[in-house]
PDB file of N, H, CA, C and O in Angstrom:
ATOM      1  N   UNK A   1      26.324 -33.376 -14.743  1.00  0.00           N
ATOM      2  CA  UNK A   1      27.200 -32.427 -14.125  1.00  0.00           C
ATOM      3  C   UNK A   1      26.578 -31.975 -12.812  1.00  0.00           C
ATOM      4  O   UNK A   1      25.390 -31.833 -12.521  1.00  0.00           O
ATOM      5  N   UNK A   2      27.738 -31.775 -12.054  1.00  0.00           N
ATOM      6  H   UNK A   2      28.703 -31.890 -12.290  1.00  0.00           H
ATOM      7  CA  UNK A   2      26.897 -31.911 -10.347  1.00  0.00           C
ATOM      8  C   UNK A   2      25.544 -30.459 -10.266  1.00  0.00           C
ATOM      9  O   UNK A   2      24.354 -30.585  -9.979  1.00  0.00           O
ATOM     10  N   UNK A   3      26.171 -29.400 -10.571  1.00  0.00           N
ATOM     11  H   UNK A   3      27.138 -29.298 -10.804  1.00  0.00           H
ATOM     12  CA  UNK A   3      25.603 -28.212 -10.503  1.00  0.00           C
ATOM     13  C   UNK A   3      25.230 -27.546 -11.583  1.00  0.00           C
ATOM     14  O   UNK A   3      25.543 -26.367 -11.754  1.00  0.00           O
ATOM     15  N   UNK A   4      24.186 -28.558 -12.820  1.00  0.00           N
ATOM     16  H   UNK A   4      23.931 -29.515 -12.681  1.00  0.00           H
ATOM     17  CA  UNK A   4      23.948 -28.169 -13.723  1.00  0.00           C
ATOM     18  C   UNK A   4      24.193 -27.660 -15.065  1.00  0.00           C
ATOM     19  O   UNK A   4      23.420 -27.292 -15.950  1.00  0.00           O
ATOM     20  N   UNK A   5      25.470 -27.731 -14.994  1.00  0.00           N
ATOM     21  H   UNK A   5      26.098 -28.029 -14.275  1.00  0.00           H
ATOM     22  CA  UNK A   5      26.426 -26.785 -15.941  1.00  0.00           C
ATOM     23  C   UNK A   5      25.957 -27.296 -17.732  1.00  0.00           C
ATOM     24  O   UNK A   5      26.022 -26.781 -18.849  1.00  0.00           O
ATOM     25  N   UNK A   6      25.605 -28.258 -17.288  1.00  0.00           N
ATOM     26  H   UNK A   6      25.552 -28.676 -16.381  1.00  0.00           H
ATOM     27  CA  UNK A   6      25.630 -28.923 -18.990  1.00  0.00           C
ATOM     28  C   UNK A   6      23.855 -28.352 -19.732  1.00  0.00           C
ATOM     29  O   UNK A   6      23.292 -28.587 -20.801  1.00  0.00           O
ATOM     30  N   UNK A   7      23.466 -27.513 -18.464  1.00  0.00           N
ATOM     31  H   UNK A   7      23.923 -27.322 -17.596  1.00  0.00           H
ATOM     32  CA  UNK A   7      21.852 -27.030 -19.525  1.00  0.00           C
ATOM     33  C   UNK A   7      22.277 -25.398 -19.817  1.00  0.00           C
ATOM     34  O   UNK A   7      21.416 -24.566 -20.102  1.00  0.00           O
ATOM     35  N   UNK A   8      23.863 -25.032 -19.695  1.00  0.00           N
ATOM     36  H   UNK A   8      24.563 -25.708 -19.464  1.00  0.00           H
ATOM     37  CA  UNK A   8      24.245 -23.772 -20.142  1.00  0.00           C
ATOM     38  C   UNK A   8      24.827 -23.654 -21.399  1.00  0.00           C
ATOM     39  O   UNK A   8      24.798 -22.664 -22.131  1.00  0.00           O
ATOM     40  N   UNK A   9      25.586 -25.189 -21.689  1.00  0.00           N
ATOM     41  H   UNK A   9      25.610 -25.993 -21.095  1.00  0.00           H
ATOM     42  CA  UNK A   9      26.533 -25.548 -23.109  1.00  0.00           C
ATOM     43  C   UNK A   9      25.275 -26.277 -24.088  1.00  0.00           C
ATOM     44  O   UNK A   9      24.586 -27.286 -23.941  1.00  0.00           O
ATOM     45  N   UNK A  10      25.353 -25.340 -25.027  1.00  0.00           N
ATOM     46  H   UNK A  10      25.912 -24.520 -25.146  1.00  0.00           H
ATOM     47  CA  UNK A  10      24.550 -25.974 -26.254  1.00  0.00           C
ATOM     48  C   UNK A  10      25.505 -26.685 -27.442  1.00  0.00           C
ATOM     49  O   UNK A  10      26.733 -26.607 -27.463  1.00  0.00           O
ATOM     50  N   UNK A  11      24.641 -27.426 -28.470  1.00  0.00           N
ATOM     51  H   UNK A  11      23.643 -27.489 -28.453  1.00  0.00           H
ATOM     52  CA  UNK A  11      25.764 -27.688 -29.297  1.00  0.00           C
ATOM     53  C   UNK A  11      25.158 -27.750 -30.095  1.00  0.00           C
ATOM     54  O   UNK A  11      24.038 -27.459 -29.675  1.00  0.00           O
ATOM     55  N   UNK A  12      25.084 -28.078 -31.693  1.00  0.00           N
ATOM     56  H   UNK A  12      25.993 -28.314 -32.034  1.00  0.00           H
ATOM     57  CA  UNK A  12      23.696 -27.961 -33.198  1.00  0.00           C
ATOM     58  C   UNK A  12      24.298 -29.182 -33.545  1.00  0.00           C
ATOM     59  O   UNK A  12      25.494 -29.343 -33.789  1.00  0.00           O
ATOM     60  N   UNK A  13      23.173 -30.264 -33.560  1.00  0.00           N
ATOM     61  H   UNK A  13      22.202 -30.132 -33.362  1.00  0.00           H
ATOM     62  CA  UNK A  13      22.778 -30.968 -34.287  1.00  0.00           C
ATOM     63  C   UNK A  13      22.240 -31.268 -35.120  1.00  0.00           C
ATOM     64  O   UNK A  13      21.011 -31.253 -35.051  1.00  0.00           O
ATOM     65  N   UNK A  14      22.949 -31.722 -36.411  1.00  0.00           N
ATOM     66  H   UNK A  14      23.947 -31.734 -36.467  1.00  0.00           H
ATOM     67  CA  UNK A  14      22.001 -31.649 -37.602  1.00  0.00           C
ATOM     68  C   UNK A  14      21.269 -32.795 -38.007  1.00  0.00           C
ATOM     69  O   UNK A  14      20.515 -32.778 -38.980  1.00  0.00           O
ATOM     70  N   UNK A  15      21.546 -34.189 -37.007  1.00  0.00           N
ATOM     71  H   UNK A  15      22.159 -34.203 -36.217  1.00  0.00           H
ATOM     72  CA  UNK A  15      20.891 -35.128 -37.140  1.00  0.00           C
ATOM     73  C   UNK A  15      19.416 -35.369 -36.827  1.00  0.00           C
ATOM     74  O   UNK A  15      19.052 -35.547 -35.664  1.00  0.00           O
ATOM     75  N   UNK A  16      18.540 -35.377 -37.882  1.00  0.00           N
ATOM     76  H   UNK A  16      18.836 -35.233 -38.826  1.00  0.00           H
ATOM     77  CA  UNK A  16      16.969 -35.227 -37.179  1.00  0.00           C
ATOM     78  C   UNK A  16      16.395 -33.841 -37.451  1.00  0.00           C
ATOM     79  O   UNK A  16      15.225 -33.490 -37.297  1.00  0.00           O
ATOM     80  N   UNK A  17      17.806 -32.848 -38.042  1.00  0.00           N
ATOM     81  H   UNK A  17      18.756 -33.133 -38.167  1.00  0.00           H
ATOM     82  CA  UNK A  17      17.197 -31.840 -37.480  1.00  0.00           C
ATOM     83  C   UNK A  17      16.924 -31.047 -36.055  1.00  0.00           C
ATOM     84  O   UNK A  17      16.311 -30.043 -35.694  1.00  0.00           O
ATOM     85  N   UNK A  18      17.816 -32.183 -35.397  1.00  0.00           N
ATOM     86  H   UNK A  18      18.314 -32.998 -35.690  1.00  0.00           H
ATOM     87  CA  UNK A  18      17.535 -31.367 -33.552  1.00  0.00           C
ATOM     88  C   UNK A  18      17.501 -29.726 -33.399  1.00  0.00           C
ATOM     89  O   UNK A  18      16.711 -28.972 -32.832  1.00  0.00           O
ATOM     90  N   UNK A  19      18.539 -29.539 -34.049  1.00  0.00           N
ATOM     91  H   UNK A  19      19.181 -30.152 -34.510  1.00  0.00           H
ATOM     92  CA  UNK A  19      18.862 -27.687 -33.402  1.00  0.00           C
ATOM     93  C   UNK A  19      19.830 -27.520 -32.815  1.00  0.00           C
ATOM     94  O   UNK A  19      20.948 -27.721 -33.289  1.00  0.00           O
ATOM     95  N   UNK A  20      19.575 -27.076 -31.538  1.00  0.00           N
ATOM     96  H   UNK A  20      18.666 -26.912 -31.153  1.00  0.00           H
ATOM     97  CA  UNK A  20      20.764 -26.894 -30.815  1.00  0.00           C
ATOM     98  C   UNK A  20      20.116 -27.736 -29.478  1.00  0.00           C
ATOM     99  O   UNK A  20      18.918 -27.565 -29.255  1.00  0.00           O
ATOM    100  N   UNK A  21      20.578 -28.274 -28.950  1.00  0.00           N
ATOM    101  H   UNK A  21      21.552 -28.413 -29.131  1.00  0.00           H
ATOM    102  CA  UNK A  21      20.686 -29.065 -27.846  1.00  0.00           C
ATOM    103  C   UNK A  21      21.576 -29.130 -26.485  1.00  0.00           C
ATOM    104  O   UNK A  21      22.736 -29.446 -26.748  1.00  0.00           O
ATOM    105  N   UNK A  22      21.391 -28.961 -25.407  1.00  0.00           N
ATOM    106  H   UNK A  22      20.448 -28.705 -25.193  1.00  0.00           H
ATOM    107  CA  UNK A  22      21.785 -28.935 -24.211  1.00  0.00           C
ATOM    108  C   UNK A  22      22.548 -29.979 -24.343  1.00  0.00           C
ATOM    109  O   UNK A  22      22.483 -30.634 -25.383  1.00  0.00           O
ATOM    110  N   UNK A  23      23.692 -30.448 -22.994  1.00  0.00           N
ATOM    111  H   UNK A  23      23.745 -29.916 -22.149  1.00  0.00           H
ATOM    112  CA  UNK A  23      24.996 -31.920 -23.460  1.00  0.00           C
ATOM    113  C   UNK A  23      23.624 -32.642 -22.492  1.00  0.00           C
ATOM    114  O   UNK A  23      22.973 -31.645 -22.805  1.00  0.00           O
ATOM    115  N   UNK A  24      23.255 -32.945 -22.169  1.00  0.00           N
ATOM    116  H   UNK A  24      23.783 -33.755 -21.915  1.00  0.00           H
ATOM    117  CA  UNK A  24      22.426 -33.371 -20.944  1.00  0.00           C
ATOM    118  C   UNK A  24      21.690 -34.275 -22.265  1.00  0.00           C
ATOM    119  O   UNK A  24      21.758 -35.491 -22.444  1.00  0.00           O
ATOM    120  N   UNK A  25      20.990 -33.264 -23.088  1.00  0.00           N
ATOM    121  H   UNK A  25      20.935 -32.276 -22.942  1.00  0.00           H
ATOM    122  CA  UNK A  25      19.994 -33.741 -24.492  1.00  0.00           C
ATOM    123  C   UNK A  25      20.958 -34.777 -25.165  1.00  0.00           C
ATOM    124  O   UNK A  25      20.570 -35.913 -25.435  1.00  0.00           O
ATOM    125  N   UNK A  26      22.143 -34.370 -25.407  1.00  0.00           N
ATOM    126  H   UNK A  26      22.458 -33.447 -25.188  1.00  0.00           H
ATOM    127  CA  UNK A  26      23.315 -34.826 -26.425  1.00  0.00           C
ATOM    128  C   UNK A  26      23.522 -36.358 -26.022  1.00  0.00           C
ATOM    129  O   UNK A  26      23.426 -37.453 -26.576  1.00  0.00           O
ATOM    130  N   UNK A  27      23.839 -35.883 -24.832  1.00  0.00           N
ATOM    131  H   UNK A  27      23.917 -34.993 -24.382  1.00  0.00           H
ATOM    132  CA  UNK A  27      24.090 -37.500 -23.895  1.00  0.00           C
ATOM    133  C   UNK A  27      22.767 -38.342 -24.507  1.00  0.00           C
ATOM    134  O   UNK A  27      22.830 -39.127 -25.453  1.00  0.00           O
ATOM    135  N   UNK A  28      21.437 -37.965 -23.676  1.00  0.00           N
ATOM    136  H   UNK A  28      21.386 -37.327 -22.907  1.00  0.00           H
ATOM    137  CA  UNK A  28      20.729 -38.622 -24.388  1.00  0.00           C
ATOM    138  C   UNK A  28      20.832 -39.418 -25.457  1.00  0.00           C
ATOM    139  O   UNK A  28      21.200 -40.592 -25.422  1.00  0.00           O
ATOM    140  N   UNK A  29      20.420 -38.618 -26.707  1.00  0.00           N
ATOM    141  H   UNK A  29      20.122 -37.664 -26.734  1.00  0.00           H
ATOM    142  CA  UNK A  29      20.699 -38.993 -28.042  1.00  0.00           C
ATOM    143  C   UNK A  29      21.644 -40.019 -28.590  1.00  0.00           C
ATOM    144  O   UNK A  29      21.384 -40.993 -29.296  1.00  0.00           O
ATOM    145  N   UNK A  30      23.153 -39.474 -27.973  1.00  0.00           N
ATOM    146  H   UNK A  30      23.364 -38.683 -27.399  1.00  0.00           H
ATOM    147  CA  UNK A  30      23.767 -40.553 -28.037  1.00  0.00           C
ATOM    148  C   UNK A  30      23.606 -41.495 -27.478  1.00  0.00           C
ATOM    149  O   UNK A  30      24.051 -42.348 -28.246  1.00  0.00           O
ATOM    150  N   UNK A  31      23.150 -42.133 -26.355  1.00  0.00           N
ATOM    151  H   UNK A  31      22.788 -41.440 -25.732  1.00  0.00           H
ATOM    152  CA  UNK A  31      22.714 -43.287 -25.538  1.00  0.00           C
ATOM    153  C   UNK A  31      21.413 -44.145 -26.490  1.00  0.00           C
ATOM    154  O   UNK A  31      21.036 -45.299 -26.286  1.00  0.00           O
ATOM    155  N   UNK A  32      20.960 -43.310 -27.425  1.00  0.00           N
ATOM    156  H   UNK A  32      21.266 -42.372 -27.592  1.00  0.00           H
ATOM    157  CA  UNK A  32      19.760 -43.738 -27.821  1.00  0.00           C
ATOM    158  C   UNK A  32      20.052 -44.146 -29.371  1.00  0.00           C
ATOM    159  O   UNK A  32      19.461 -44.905 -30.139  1.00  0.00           O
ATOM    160  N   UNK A  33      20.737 -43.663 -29.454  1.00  0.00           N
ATOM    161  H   UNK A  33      21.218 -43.047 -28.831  1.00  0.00           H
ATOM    162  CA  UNK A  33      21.377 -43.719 -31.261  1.00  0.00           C
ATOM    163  C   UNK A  33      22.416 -45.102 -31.054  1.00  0.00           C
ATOM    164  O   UNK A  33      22.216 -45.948 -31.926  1.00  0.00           O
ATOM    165  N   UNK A  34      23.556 -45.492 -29.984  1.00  0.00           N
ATOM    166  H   UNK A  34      23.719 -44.805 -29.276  1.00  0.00           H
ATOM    167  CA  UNK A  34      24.022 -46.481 -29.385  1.00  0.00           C
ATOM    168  C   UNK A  34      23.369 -48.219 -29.129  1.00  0.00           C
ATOM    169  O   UNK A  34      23.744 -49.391 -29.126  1.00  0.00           O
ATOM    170  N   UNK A  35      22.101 -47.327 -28.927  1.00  0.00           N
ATOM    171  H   UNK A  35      21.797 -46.375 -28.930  1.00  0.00           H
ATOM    172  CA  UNK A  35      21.022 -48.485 -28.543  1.00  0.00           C
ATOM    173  C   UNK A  35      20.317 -49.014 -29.264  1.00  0.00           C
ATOM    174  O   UNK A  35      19.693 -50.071 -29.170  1.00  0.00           O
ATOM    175  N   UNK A  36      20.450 -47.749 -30.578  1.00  0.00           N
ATOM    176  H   UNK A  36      20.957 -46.890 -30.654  1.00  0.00           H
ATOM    177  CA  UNK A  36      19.468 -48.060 -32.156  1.00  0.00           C
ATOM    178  C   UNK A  36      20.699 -49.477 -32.825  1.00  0.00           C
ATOM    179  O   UNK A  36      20.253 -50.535 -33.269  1.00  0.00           O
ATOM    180  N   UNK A  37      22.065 -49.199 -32.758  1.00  0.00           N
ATOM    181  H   UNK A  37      22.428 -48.340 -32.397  1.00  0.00           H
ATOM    182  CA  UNK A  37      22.504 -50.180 -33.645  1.00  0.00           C
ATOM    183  C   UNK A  37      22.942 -51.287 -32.928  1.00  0.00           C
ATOM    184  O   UNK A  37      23.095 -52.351 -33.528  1.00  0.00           O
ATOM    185  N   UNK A  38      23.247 -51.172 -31.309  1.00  0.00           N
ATOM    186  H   UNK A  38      23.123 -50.308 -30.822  1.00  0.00           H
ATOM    187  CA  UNK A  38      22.855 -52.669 -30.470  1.00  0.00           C
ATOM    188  C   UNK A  38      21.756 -53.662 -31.430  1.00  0.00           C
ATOM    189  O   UNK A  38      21.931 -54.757 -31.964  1.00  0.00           O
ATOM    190  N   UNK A  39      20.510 -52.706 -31.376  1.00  0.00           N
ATOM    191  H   UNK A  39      20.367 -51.817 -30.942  1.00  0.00           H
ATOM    192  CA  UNK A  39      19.477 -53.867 -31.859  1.00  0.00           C
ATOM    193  C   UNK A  39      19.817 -53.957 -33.043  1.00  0.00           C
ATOM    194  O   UNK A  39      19.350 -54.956 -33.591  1.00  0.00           O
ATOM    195  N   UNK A  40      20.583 -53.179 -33.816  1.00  0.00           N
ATOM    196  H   UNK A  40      20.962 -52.367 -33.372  1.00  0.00           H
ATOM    197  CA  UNK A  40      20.226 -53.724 -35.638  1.00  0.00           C
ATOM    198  C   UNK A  40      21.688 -55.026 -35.634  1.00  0.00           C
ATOM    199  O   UNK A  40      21.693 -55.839 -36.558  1.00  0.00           O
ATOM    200  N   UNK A  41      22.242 -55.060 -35.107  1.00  0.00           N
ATOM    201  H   UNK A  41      22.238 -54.399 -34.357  1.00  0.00           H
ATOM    202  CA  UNK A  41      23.453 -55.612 -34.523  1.00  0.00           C
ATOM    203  C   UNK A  41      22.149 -56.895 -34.390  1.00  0.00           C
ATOM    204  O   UNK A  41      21.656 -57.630 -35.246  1.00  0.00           O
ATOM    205  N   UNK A  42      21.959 -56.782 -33.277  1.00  0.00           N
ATOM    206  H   UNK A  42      22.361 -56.185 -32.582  1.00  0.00           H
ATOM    207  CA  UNK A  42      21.348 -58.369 -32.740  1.00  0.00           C
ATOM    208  C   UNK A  42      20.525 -58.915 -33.708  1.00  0.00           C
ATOM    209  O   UNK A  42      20.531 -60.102 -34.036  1.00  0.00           O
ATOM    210  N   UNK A  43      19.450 -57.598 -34.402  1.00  0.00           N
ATOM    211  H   UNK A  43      19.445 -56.634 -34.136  1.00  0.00           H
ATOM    212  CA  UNK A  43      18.768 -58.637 -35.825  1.00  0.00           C
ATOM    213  C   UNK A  43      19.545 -59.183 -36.754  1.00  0.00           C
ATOM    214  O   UNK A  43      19.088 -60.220 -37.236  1.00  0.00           O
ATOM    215  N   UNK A  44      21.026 -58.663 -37.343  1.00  0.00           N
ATOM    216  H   UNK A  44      21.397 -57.821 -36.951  1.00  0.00           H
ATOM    217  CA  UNK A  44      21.658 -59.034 -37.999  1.00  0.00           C
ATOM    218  C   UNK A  44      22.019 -60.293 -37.795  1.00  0.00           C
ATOM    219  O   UNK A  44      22.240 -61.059 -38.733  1.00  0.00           O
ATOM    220  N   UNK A  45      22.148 -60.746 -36.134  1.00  0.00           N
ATOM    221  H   UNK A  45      21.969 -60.123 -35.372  1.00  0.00           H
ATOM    222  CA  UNK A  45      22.974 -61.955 -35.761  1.00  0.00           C
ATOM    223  C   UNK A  45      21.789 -62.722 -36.233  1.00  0.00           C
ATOM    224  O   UNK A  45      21.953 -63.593 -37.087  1.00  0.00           O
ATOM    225  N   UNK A  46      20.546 -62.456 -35.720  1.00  0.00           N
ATOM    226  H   UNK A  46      20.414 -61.748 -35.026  1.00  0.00           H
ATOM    227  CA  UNK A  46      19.270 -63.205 -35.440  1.00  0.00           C
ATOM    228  C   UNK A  46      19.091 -63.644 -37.092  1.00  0.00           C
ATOM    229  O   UNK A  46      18.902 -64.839 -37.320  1.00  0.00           O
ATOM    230  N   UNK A  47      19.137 -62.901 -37.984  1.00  0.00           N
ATOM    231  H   UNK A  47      19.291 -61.931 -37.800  1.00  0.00           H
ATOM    232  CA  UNK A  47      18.949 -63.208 -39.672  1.00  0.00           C
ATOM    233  C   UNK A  47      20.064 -63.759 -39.999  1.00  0.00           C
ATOM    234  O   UNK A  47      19.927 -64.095 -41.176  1.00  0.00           O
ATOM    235  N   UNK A  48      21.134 -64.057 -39.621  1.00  0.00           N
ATOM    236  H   UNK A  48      21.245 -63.784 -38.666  1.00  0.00           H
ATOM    237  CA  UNK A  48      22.298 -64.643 -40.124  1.00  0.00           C
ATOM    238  C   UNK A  48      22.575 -66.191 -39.724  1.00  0.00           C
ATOM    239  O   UNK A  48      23.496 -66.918 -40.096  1.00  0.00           O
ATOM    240  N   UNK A  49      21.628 -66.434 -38.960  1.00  0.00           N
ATOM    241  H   UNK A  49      20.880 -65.843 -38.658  1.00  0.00           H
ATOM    242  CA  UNK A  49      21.557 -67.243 -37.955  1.00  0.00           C
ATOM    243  C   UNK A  49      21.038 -68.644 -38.028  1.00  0.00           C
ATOM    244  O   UNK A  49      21.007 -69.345 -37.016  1.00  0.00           O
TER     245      UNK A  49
END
């Protein structure tokens, strides 16, 4: 967000246990949780294979 706005909106995550988290954090997470089942995705192909 151009002018910061997203380290004012929190949101609670109960995954992990996070807490409450900034969207900035959220984004994160999701980008990273996205990226966790890309790879379980590709081992799957790779073991099926």
């Amino acid at each position: 967000m151009k002018n910061g706005e997203g380290l004012i909106c929190k949101t609670t995550m109960t995954v992990n246990e996070l807490g409450k988290i900034n969207v900035y954090e959220y984004i994160y997470f999701l980008s990273l949780h996205a990226q966790r089942h890309i790879t379980q995705m590709k081992n799957n192909e790779l073991e099926n294979n």
